[in-house]
C-alpha positions, 0 to 999 in steps of 0.5 A, a space after each residue: 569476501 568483504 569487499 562484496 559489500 564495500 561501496 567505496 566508489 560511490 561517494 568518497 569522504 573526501 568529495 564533501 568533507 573539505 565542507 565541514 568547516 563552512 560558517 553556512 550550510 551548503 545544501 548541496 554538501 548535506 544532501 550529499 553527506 545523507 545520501 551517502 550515509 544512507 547508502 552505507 546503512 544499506 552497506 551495514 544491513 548487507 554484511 550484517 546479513 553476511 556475518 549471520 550466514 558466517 560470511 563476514 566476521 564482527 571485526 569486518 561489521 563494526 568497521 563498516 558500522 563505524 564508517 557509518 557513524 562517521 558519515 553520520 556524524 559529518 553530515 550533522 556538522 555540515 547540517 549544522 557549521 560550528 554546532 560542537 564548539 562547546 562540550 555540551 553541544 558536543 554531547 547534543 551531536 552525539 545522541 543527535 547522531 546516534 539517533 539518525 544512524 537509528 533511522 537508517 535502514 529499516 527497523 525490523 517489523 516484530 520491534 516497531 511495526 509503525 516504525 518498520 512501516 514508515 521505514 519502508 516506504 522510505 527506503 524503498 523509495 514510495 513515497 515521501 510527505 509532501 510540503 502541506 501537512 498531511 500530504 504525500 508525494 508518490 515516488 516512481 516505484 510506489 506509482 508504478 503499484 498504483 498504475 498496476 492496480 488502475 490497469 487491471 481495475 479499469 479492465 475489469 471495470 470495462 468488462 462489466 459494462 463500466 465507461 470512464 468520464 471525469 467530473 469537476 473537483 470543486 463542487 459548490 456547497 450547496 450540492 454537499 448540504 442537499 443529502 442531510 446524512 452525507 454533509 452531516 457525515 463529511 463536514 469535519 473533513 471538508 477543504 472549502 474555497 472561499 476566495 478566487 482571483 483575489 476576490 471572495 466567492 458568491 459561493 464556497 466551492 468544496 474541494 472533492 471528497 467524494 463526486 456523488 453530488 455533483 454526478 448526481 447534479 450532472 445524472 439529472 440532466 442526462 436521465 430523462 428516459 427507462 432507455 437512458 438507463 443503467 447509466 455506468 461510470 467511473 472516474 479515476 481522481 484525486 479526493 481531498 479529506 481534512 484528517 487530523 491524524 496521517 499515515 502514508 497511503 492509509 490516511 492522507 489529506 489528499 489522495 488517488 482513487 476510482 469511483 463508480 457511479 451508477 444510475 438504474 432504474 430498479 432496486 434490485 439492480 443497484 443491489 446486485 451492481 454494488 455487491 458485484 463491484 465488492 467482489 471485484 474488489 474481492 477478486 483483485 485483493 486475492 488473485 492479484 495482491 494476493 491479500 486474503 479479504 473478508 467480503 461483507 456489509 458494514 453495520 449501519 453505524 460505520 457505513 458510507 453517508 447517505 448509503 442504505 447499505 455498505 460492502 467491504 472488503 477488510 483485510 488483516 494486516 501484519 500487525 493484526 489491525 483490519 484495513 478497509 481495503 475497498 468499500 461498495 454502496 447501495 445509495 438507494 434514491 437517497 441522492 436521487 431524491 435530493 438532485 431530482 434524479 428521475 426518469 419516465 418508466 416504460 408506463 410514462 410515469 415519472 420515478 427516482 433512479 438507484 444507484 450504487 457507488 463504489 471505491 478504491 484507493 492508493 490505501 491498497 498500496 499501504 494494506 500491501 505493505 502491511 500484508 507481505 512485508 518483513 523485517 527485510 523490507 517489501 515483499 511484492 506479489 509477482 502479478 503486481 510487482 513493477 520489477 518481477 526479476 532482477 538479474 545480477 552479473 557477477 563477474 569477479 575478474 576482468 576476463 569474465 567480465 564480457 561473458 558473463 555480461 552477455 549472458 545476462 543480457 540474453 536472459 533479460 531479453 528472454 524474459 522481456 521477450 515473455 513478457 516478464 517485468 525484468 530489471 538488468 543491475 549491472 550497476 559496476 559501482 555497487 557490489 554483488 551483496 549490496 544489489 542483493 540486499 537492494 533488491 530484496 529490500 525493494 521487494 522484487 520476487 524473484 533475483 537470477 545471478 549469473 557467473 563466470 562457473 554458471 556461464 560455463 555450464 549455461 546456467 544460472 542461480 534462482 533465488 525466490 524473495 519469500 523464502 530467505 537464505 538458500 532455501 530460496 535459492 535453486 541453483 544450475 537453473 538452465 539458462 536455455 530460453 525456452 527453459 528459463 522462461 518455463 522456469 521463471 513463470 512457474 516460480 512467480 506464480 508459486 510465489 504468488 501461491 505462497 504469500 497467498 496461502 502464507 497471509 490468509 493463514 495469519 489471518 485465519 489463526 488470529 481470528 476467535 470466535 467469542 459468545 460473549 462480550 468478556 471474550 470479546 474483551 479479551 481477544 481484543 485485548 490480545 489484538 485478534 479479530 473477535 467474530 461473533 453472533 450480534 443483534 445488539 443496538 447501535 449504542 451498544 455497537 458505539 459502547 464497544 467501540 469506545 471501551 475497546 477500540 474495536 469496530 464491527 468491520 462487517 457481517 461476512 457475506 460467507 457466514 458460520 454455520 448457526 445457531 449464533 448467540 448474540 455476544 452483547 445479550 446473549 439472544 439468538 442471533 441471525 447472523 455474526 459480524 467481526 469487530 477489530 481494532 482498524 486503521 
């Protein structure tokens, strides 16, 4: 049974251990000695995995975990030649190998979810940081989430009436100083260009943090006529935002995104086109990454700078913190009024468009991490996952080995031919248990394994990503097409279902109602929401923020039933907001 989890044909011992003893460090023997200990980590997680379901014994598991050890510990000689020469450096290698073998894998989320968060975009292979501080490099698997989320935002955009176009990422200063509250808003985070082509620039050139004052400079030129309105655009780019503290997808100095632009001739339409994008926003977090959001206006102190009024969609995360997940704007004529944005009415009198703004980001790709994920790894919703089924031949002598390839294959081209996103791993070097493993890690939502019993009977194993062990498993599948296809299509759509309902339940049960700012205080404390009546002050809003952290992320467009007590002073109130801890 433990040879299901061996993996001895990756990269022998012996391919890189003659470099052990090389007075300089061949780049090329480290990386080989890392990858092969990371991948005998993942040979760890799976027969730890075995041992639990009593498929393994302890023996078996500490032998694996000592050939670990050992590819730890060559990879930190070849790293560093001639290091242990003395019994102090000795011991240094020691602890330093114990801690890398502590970064293989993925630490389980209920011991370290920061730790957990940043393991798994690693294993998984998102992403990686990028050579300048604070930059990210996006892996294949992360981009191929972010083209799922541009195909179905940039249809829905179209859908509305929305046209892309592209505007300039560097932006000359001057443009970022015309809107007071935007530049005094986005100074602290501003790239600025001051030299090109070896000389210095008559002017600094601002590297995009947000297009609204360079639309606006271009909308003054293309809005002359009522006839020329609404004016509805987006564009797909990246953003550059000097933060000084960085996470992977959440927050980083350089970033892709969508925003709108749009141009219109009354304030009522801006209203109603910015709380529309909210709610596509809305709609995509809930039937697509199947991430519960709360939809509502921010306060006045966390809203967008130069806006009159901010839409939010805040989801909760594993850990309970609140993401901003996407935000919409109603600018009013703030810009407008600063770049000279106006048009002739239908009575020939000259007057200031609206406009709205709106925005999302690859911060979704992190708030779907944090949503679903587990101590295993990625758990992808089916409509956005960039791998819906994997298929995994089993094939344990060399007899079966045709029969059960071919039956394989005819189920992918079932799938494909339904048009279901279906990955063949027919990989002969890795064993059964550890593409199991793989695959779950990767978070793919549904695995079909076929063997030589299941061709027999023309059947197959499906085993669902959200429910572990063999409650997630459902054997005698049929193999037939039609059948299969049928079978498939519902199980995604259930798995869908299910981290839905399974994360908006989270969400609900740690969410408190509170009357007062004691109870505020506390459920904080206990890291939940705390959702209460408000009509304190702005600096009563910035007191709670710096003596607890917490932030009004939104009043809830869908609103309690009254009457509400202000928590802060305890006066009627119109309305409750939600504060919470964020990223």
């Amino acid at each position: 049974r433990v040879s299901l989890f061996a993996r001895a044909a990756a990269r022998p011992l012996s391919t890189f251990a003659a470099s052990a003893d090389v007075d300089v460090a061949d780049p090329a023997a480290v990386a080989a000695a890392n990858d092969a200990a990371a991948e005998q980590g993942l040979v760890v997680r799976a027969i730890k995995e075995a041992k639990k379901n009593g498929e393994a014994t302890k023996e078996q598991v500490d032998a694996e975990v000592a050939k670990l050890l050992e590819l730890k510990k060559l990879a930190a000689e070849l790293e560093n030649p001639g290091s242990e020469s003395t019994p102090d450096a000795k011991k240094e290698g020691t602890a330093a190998n114990a801690k890398q073998t502590q970064d293989v894998g993925v630490t389980p989320k209920s011991e370290d979810f920061a730790r957990w968060y940043l393991d798994v975009i690693r294993e998984c292979e998102l992403a990686d940081y990028g050579p300048a501080r604070g930059t990210m490099v996006i892996r294949p698997y992360g981009y191929a989430l972010w083209e799922g989320i541009q195909s179905w935002m940039d249809k829905r955009f179209k859908e509305t009436g929305v046209e892309n176009a592209y505007f300039p990422q560097l932006i000359p200063y001057s443009f970022i100083t015309k809107e007071a509250s935007h530049v005094e808003g986005f100074a602290p985070e501003l790239a600025v260009v001051t030299q090109g082509g070896g000389k210095e620039l008559e002017e600094p050139l601002v590297v995009r943090p947000t297009s609204e004052t360079i639309v606006n400079h271009m909308f003054s030129q293309w809005i002359q006529s009522y006839r020329d309105l609404p004016l509805l655009m987006n564009q797909w780019a990246n953003v550059h935002r000097w933060e000084m503290r960085t996470r992977p997808f959440i927050r980083t100095l350089e970033f892709l995104w969508q925003e709108g632009h749009t141009a219109h001739a009354t304030g009522a339409e801006a209203e109603a086109k910015a709380i529309e994008m909210v709610n596509v926003y809305a709609e995509f977090a809930e039937t697509i990454a199947a991430m519960p959001v709360v939809v509502g206006r921010k306060s006045a102190v966390e809203s967008f700078a130069g806006a009159d009024r901010t839409y939010t969609i805040e989801a909760m995360m594993g850990d309970r913190r609140a993401l901003q997940a996407g935000t919409s704007h109603n600018l009013g004529q703030n810009f407008a009024k600063a770049f000279d944005t106006q048009f002739l009415d239908e009575t020939g009198t000259k007057q200031y468009v609206h406009q709205s703004s709106w925005g999302v980001s690859t911060r979704l790709i992190g708030g779907i991490i944090m949503t679903h994920g587990d101590d295993a790894g990625l758990r992808l919703p089916p409509r956005l996952a960039p791998v819906q089924v994997v298929v995994v031949p089993i094939a344990q002598k060399n007899k079966d080995k045709e029969s059960v390839a071919a039956a394989a294959g005819e189920i992918v081209a079932a799938l494909k031919r339904a048009g279901v996103r279906v990955k063949l791993d027919d990989d002969a070097r890795n064993s059964p248990g550890w593409k199991f493993n793989h695959w779950e890690m990767k978070g793919v939502p549904v695995r079909i394994e076929v063997g030589p019993k299941d061709v027999a009977n023309g059947a197959c194993v499906v085993a669902r990503r959200d429910k572990p062990g063999k409650e997630g498993k459902e054997f005698g599948v049929s193999a037939e097409p039609a059948a299969l296809v049928a079978k498939i299509e519902t199980v995604l759509d259930e798995v869908q279902a299910a981290l839905l309902a399974e994360a908006r339940a989270f969400r609900d049960a740690n969410i408190v109602d509170v009357r007062s700012y004691d109870e505020l205080k506390a459920a904080i404390a206990d890291g939940k929401w705390a959702r209460g009546g408000w009509e304190g002050s702005d600096e009563q809003e910035k007191q709670i923020k710096e003596e607890t952290g917490a932030t009004i992320r939104c009043f809830p467009f869908e609103q309690p039933a009254g009457p509400h007590v202000c928590l802060m002073t305890g006066a009627d109130a119109k309305e409750v907001c939600i504060f919470a801890k964020s990223y």
